[in-house]
C-alpha positions in Angstrom: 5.0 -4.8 9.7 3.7 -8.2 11.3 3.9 -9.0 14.9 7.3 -10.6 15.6 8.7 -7.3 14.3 6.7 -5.2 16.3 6.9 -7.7 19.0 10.6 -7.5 18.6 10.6 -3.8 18.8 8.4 -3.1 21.5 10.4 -4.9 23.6 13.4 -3.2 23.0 11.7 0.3 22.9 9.3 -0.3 26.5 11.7 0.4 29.2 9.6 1.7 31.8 6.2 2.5 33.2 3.0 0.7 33.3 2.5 0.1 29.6 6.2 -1.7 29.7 4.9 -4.1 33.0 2.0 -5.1 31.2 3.6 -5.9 27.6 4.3 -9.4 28.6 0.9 -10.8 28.4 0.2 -9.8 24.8 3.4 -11.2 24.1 3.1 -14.4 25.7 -0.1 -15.5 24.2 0.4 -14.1 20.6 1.2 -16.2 18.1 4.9 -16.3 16.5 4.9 -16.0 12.3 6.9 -18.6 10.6 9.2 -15.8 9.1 9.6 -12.3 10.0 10.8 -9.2 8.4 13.5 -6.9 8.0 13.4 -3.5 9.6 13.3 -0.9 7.3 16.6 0.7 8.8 18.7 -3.0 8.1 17.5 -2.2 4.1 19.0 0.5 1.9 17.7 0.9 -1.7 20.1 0.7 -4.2 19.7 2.5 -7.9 16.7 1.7 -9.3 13.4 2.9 -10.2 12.0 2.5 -6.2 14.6 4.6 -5.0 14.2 7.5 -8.2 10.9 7.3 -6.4 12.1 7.1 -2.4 14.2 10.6 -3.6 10.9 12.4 -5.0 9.2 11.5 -1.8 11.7 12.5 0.4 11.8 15.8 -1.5 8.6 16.7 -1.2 7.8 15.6 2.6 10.8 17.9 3.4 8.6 20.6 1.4 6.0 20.5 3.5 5.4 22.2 6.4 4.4 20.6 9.4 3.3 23.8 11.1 0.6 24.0 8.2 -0.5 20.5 9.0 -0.8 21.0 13.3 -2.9 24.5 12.9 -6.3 22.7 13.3 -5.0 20.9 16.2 -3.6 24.0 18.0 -6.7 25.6 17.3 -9.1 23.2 18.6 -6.9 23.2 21.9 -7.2 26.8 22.5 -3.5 27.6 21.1 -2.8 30.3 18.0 -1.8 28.1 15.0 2.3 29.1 13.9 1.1 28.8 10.2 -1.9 29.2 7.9 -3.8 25.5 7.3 -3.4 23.7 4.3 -6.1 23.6 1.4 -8.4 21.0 0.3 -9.5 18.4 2.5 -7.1 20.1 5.0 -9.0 23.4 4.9 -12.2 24.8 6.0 -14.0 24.9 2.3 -17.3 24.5 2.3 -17.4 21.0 0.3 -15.1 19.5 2.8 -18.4 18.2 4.4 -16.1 14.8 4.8 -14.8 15.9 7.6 -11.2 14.6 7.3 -9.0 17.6 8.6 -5.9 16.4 10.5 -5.8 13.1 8.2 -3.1 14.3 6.3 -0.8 14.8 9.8 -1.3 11.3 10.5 -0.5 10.0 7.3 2.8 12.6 7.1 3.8 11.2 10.9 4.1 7.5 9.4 5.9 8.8 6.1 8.7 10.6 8.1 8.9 7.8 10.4 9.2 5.4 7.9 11.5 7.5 6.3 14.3 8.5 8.6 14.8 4.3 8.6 14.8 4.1 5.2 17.5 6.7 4.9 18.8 7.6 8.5 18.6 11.3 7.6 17.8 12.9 10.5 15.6 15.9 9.7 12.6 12.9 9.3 13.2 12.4 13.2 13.5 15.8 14.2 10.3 16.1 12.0 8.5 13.8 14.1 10.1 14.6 17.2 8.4 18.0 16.5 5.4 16.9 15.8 4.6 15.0 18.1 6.0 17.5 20.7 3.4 20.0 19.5 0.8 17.0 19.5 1.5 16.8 23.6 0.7 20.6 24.2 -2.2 20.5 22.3 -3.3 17.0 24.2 -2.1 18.5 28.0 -4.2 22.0 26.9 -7.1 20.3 26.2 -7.0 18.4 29.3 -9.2 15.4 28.2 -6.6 13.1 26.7 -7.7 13.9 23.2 -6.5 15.3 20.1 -8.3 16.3 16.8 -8.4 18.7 13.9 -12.5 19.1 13.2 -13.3 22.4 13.3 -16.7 21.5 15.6 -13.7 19.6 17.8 -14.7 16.2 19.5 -18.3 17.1 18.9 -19.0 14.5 15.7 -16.7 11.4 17.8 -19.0 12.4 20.8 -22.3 12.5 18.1 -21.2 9.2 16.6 -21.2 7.2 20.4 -24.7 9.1 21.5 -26.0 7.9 18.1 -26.7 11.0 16.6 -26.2 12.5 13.1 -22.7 13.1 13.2 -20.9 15.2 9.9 -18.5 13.2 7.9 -16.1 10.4 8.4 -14.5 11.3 12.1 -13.6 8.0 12.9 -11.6 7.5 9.8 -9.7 10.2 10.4 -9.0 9.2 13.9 -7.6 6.5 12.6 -4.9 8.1 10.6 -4.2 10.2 13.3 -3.6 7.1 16.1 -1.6 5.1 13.0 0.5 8.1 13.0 1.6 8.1 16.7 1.7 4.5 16.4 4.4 4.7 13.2 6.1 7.3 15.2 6.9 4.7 18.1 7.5 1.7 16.1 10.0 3.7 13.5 11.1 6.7 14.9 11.6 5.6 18.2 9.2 7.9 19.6 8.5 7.3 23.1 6.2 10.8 23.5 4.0 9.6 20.5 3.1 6.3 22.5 1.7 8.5 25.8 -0.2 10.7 23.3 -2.1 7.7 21.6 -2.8 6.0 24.9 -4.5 9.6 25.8 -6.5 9.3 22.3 -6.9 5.3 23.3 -8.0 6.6 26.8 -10.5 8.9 26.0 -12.0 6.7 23.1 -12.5 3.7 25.8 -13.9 6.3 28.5 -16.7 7.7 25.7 -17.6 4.1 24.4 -18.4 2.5 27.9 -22.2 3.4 27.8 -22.5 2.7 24.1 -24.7 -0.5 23.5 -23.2 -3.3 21.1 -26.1 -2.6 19.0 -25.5 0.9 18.9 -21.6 0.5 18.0 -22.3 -1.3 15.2 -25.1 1.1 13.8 -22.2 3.7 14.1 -19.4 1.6 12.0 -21.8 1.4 9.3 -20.1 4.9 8.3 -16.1 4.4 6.9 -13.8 4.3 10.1 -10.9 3.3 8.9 -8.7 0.8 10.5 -9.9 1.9 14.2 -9.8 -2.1 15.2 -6.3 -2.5 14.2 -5.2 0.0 16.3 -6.5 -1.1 19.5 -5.4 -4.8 18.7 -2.2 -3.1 18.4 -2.2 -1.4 21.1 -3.0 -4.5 23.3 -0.3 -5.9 21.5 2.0 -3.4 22.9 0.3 -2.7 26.5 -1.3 -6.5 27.1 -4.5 -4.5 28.5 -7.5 -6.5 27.9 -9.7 -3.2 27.7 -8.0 -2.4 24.0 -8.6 -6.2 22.7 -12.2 -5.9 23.6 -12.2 -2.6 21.6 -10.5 -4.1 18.8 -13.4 -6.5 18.5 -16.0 -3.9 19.7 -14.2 -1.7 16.3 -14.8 -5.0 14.3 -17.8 -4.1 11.6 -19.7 -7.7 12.1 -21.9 -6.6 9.1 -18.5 -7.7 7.4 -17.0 -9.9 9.4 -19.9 -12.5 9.6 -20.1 -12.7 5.4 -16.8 -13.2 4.8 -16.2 -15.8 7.9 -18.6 -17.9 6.2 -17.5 -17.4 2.9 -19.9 -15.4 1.4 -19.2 -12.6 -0.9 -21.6 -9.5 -0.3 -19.1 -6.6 -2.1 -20.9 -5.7 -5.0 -21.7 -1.9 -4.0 -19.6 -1.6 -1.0 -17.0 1.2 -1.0 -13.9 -0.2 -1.2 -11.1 1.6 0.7 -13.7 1.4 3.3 -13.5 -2.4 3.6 -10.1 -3.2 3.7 -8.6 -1.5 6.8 -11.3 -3.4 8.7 -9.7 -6.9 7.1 -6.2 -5.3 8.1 -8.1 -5.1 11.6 -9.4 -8.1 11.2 -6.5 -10.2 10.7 -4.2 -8.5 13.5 -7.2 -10.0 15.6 -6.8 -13.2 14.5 -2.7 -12.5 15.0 -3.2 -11.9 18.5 -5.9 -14.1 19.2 -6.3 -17.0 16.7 -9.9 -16.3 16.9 -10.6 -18.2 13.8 -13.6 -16.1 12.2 -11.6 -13.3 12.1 -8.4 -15.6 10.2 -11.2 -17.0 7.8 -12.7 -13.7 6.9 -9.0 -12.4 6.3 -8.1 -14.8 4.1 -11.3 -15.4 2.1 -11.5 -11.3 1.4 -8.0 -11.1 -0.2 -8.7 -14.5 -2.3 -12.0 -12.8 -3.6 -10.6 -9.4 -4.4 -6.9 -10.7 -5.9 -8.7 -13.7 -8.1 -11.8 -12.3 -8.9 -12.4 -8.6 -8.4 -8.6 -7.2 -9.8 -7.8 -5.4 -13.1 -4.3 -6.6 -14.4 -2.5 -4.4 -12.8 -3.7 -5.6 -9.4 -6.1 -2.6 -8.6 -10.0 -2.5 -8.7 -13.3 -1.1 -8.2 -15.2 2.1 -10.1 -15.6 5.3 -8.5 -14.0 3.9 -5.3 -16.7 0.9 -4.9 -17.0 -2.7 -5.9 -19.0 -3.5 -8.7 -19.8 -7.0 -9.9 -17.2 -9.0 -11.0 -19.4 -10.2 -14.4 -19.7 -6.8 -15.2 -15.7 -5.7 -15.7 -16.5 -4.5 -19.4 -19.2 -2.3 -18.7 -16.3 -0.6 -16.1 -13.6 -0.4 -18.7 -14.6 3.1 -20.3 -15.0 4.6 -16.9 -11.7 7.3 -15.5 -12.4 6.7 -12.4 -11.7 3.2 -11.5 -8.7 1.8 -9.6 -8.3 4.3 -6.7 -4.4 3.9 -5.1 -5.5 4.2 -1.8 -7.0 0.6 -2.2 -3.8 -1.0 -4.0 -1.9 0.8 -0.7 -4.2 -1.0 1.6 -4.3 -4.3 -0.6 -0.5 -4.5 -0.4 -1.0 -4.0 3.7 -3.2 -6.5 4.0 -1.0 -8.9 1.6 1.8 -8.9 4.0 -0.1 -9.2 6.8 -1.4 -12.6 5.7 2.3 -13.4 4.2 3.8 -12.8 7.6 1.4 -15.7 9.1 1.3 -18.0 6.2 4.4 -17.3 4.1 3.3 -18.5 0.4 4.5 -17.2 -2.6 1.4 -16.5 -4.1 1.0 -13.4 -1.7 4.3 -12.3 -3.2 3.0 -12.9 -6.5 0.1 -10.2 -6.3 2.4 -8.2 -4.4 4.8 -7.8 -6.8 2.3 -7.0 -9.6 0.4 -4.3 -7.4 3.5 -2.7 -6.3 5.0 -1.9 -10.0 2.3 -1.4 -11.3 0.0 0.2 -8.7 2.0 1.8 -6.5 5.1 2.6 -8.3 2.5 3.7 -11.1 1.1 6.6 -9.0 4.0 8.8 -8.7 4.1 11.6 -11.1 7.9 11.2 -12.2 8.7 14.7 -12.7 7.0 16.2 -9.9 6.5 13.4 -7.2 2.7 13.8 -6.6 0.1 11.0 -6.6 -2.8 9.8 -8.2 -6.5 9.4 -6.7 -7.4 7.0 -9.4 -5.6 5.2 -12.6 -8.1 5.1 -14.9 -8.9 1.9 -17.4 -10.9 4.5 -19.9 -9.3 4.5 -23.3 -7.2 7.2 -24.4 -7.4 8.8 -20.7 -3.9 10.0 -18.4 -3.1 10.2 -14.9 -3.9 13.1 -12.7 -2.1 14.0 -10.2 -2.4 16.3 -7.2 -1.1 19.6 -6.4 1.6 20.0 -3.6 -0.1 22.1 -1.3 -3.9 22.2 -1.9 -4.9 18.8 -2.9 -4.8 16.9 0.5 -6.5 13.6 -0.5 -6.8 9.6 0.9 -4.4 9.0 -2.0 -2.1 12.1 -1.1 -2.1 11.0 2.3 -1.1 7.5 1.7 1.0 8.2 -1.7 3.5 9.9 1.3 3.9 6.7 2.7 4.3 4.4 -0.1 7.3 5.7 -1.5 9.0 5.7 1.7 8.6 1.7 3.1 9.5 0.5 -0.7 12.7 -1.5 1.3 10.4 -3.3 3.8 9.3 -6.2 2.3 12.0 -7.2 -0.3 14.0 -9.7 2.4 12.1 -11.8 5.2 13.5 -14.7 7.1 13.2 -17.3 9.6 16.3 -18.2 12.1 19.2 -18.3 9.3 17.3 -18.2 5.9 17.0 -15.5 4.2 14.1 -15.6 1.5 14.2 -13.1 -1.4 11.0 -11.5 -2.3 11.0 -9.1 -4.8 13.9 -8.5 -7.4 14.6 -4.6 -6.2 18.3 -3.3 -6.1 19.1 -3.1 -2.3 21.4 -4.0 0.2 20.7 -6.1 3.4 22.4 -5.7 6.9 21.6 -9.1 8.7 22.8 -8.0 12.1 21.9 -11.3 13.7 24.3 -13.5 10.7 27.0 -10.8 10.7 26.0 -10.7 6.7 25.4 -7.6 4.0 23.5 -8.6 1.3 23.4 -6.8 -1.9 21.1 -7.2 -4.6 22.0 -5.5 -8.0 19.0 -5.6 -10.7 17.9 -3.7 -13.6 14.8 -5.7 -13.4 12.1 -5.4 -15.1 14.3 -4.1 -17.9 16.4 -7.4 -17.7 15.6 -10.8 -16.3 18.4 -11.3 -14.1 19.2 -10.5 -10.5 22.8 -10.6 -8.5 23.1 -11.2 -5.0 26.4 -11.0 -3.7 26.8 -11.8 0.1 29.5 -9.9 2.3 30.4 -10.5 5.7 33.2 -12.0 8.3 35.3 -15.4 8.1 31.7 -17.0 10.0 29.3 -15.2 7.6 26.6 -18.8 6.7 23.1 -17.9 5.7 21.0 -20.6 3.8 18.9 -18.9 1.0 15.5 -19.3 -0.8 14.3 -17.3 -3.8 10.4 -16.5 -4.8 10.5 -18.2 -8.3 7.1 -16.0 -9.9 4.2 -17.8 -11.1 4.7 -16.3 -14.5 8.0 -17.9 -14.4 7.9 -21.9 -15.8 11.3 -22.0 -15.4 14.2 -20.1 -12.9 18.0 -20.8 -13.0 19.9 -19.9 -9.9 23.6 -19.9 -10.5 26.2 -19.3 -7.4 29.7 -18.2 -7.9 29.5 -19.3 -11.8 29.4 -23.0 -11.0 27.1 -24.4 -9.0 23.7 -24.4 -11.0 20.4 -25.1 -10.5 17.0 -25.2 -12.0 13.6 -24.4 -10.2 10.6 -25.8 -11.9 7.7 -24.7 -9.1 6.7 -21.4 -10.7 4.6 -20.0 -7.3 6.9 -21.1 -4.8 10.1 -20.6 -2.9 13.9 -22.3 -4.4 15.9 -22.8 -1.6 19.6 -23.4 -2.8 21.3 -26.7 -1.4 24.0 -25.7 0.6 25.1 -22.9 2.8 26.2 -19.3 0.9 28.9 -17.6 2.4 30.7 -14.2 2.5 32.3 -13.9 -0.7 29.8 -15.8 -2.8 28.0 -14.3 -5.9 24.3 -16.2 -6.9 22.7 -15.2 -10.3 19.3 -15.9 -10.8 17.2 -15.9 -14.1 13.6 -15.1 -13.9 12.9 -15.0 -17.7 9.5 -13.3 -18.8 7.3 -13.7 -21.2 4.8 -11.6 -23.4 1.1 -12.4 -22.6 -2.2 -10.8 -23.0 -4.0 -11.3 -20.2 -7.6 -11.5 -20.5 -10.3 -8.9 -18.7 -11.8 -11.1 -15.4 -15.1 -12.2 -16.0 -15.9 -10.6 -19.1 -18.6 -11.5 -21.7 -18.6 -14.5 -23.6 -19.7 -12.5 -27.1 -16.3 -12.5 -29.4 -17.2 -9.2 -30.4 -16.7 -7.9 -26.2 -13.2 -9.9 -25.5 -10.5 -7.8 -23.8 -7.3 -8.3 -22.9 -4.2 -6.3 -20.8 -0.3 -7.2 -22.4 1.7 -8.4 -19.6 5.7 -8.7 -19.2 6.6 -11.3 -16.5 4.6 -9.0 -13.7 4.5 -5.9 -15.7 1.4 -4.5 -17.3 2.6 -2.2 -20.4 0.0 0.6 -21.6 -0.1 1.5 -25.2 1.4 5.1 -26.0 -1.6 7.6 -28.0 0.2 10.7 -27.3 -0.8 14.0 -26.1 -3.1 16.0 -27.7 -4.5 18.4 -26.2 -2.2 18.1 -23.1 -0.5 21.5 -21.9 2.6 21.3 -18.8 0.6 21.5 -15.5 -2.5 20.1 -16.8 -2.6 16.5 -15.0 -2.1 18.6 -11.8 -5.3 19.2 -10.0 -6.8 20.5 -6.8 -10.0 18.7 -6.1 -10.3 15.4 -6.7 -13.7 15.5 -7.5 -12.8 17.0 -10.9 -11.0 13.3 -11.2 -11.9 11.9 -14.5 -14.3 14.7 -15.4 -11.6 16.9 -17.4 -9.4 16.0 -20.7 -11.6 14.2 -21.8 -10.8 14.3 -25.6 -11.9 12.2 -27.6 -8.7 10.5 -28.6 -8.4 7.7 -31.5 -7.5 4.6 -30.3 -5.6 2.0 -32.8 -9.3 -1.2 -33.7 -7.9 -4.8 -33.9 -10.3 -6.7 -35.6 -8.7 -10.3 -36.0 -8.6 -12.8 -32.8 -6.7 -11.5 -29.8 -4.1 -14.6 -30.4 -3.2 -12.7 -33.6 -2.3 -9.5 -31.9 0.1 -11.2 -29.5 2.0 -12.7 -32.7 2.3 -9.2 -33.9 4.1 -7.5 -31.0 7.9 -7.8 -30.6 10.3 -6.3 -28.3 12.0 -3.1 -29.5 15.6 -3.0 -29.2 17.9 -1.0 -26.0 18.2 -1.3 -22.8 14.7 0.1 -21.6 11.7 -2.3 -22.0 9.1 -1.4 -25.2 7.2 -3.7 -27.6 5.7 -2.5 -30.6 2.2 -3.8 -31.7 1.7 -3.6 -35.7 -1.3 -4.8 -37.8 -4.0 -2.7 -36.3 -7.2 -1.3 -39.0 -5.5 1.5 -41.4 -2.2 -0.2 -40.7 -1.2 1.6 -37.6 1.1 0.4 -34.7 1.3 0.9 -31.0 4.3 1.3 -28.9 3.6 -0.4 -25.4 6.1 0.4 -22.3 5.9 -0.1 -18.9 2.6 1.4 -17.3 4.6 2.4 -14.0 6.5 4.3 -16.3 3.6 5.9 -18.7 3.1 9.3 -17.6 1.9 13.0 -19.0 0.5 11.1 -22.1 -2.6 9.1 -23.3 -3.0 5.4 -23.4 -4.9 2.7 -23.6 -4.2 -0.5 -21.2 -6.7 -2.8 -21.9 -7.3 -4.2 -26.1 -10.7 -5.3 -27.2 -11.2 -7.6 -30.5 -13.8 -5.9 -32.2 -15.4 -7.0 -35.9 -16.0 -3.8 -37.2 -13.6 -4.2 -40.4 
């Protein structure tokens, strides 16, 4: 969500009290996007794979209880939890040193949010409504404007500002938590869940008065989430000055400064830890055009899309950066590409689209949502992934409903619920087409319904048929992909055109109108797609078969797989079990050759066979969103071994 839509809705959603007087500030001197999205309530998915994986999700949030989630909080305010607490990271077990109990509300409060727009079902609202009404006893008991889950209470927030050991990452969860409320506001409507996060913001500002600069910064060397996009957003909706000096107090300067200048210094750095501070980052610049904060934005996404990304737009090895020269050496590992850093990637991709609207962003976006984040969910069951491994011959694990509370849980429950928010955005009367996802549009403001019908990726076409009143006039521009040479956009079978800017928008000449039917043709093409950075030696080339966007895995079965097995509790056991030693098909002429040996099966369903592998074997290759409860291999190395 960028600012003119939160903009847009705080307006509408402050009516009274001091936080609605002082909006206007924060308004008048931020910035105003050249385009601006769609709310997730004006988009309904239509069927598809997203919304097979919307239903799962809804499923499965409607499982949970929230009464598990709250018990913590009740507790540390002096009230007798309604249920027992959840397990794993949730729980009280003895290696949850981490410290992250009361994450997983915060996370669930943005998923319900999101949600009950996405669907209008209600019981998402009433979810939150209750939530956040059980989040206001718990604040008014306590009496100090705070709310938290730890079972030592405040005492490792109040550790971190007097700059002593403190347990775990407190301020990361924090985080989650005030995202939460915040999500409740802006989707749900939520009036109650803005006066509890000004409490949290309250008592935050009150603690960090006497905490020296120096001494703030020691303290953000530990993973604190997106802590300074909260406050800039919460200046954004207030216009108080003390939460934009708090956003930039939250602002780690040990990786600000680097980037800023240009300089990358993320070899060895967790990951997930670093991007919510660039999401922070760049709402700063949002709000304030301070310019290190735009630069340091825009140069951390450019590094990690063009030079630290596996094909399927995810990266890192046991949730850190490693060099980018050393991909290969990566490759056999199961615990590389973590989802929580693809979510985060594709949060911080439309943050920068929504102040510089380029296709490219659109580009990466549409390759880490299909086949990052539609990837994680386990079809059958709806749970997520911690990490999609790259190691040869390895599967996905997923978590367990009720036990396994990761990062990846947490923001798995939000994924598959904002799939319809950044298909459409749009400017005063265009309307640009972002992704090719079957949906359906209500443009209030242009009295227009838009419907998108695809059966992308499995076909190359997409129909958008516009609806609307005798007045209904919307001008129209289409991403044409940069794996796309050529795009054909066709309206009411007559007028034709042909875009020949692969990595840019088509606008149509002319006006479309209710009643008017446009076809476009996005045709794709087999690649392989070579491993970033790898070695030089022929004998150490590897390569990942891409369709258009998607990355397709190769199929090696499922030996010794049993029903349940890819369903785990902790997440430390991630790419430490199944580990079978599983053959995997040697090509041992150039790469070049393999491609000329792989040919699209025929039905309706995208495959490819591979044939010419040592011992004459083949490979079938599908979709690797759609891989799942078998082996595979994604990436192909040319090897000389006859």
């Amino acid at each position: 969500m960028t600012a003119t839509h939160t903009r847009r809705d705080a307006f509408k959603l402050l009516g009274a009290g001091a936080a609605a007087t002082a909006a206007a500030p924060a308004f008048a001197a931020a910035r105003t996007p050249p385009l601006a999205w769609f709310s997730l309530r004006d988009v309904r998915l239509e069927p598809g794979p997203f919304l097979t994986a919307q239903k799962l999700d809804e499923k499965y949030l409607l499982e949970l209880e929230p009464d598990r989630m709250l018990a913590n909080f009740r507790t540390n305010a002096g009230l007798t939890p309604r249920a027992r607490v959840y397990g794993g990271w949730e729980s009280k077990d003895p290696w949850n040193e981490i410290r992250c109990h009361g994450h997983t509300l915060g996370h669930y409060l943005t998923a319900c949010a999101c949600m009950f727009e996405s669907t209008g079902d209600a019981r998402f609202s009433e979810r939150v409504d209750y939530i956040v009404a059980e989040l206001a006893l718990c604040q008014k008991k306590r009496g100090d404007g705070l709310v938290v889950a730890f079972p030592d209470g405040a005492a490792p927030l109040i550790d971190s500002f007097a700059g002593r050991p403190f347990a775990g990452v407190p301020w990361y969860t924090m985080h989650k938590i005030m995202a939460g409320l915040r999500d409740a506001y802006w989707h749900a409507r939520s009036r109650g869940a803005l006066g509890i996060l000004f409490g949290i913001a309250r008592w935050i500002e009150e603690e960090s008065k006497t905490v020296s600069d120096v001494a703030f910064q020691k303290m953000l060397d530990r993973e604190h989430g997106g802590m300074n996009e909260i406050f800039a957003d919460l200046f954004m909706i207030s216009g108080d000055q003390k939460f934009r000096l708090l956003a930039e107090k939250f602002s780690h300067r040990a990786l600000l400064e680097p980037l800023a200048e240009g300089r990358d210094t993320l070899d060895g750095l967790h990951a997930n830890t670093q991007i919510p501070k660039v999401i922070g980052f760049n709402r700063i610049h949002e709000l304030t055009s301070a310019p290190e904060y735009g630069r340091a934005a825009d140069f951390f996404w450019r590094t990690v899309v063009e030079k630290r990304s596996f094909a399927t737009g995810g990266h890192g090895d046991v949730e850190h950066f490693f060099p980018p020269a050393k991909f290969a050496e990566h490759l056999p590992s199961a615990k590389t590409m973590e989802t929580c850093c693809t979510h985060n990637m594709l949060r911080l991709t439309r943050a920068l689209y929504g102040r510089d609207p380029r296709a490219r962003y659109f580009d990466y976006f549409e390759r880490a949502l299909f086949n990052g984040i539609l990837a994680s969910q386990d079809p059958d069951t709806g749970m997520m992934t911690y990490f999609q491994a790259t190691r040869p011959g390895y599967l996905r694990l997923y978590h367990t409903p009720f036990d396994s509370f990761w990062c990846c849980t947490g923001s798995g429950l939000e994924n598959h619920a904002r799939y319809g928010e950044s298909i459409y955005s749009h400017d005063v009367d265009t309307l640009y087409v972002n992704l090719f996802v079957s949906s359906t549009l209500t443009w209030s403001d242009r009295n227009a319904t838009i419907t998108q019908t695809t059966r992308f990726p499995d076909t190359d076409t997409t129909r958008i048929e516009i609806k609307g009143g005798s007045s209904t006039s919307v001008a129209l521009a289409v991403r044409q992909p940069a794996w796309c040479p050529v795009m054909t956009v066709t309206v009411n079978s007559k007028r034709r055109s042909t875009a020949r800017r692969p990595g840019s928008y088509h606008a149509l000449r002319g006006r479309v109108h209710a009643g008017d039917v446009v076809e476009v043709t996005v045709p794709m093409s087999l690649t392989l797609e070579p491993l970033q950075k790898s070695p030089d030696d022929p004998a150490e080339r590897w390569a990942a078969f891409v369709f258009g966007p998607i990355v397709l895995a190769g199929r090696l079965g499922t030996e010794g797989l049993v029903p349940g097995s890819q369903l785990i509790v902790n997440e430390r056991e991630s790419g430490e079990m199944l580990n079978s030693d599983v053959a995997n098909p040697r090509w041992t002429r150039p790469l070049g050759e393999l491609l000329a040996n792989t040919a699209r099966n025929p039905g309706e369903r995208l495959s490819f066979t591979a044939r010419g592998f040592a011992d004459d074997a083949s490979v079938e290759l599908i979709p690797w969103f759609r891989l799942a409860h078998e082996r595979y291999n994604l990436y192909w190395r040319q090897t000389t071994t006859p």
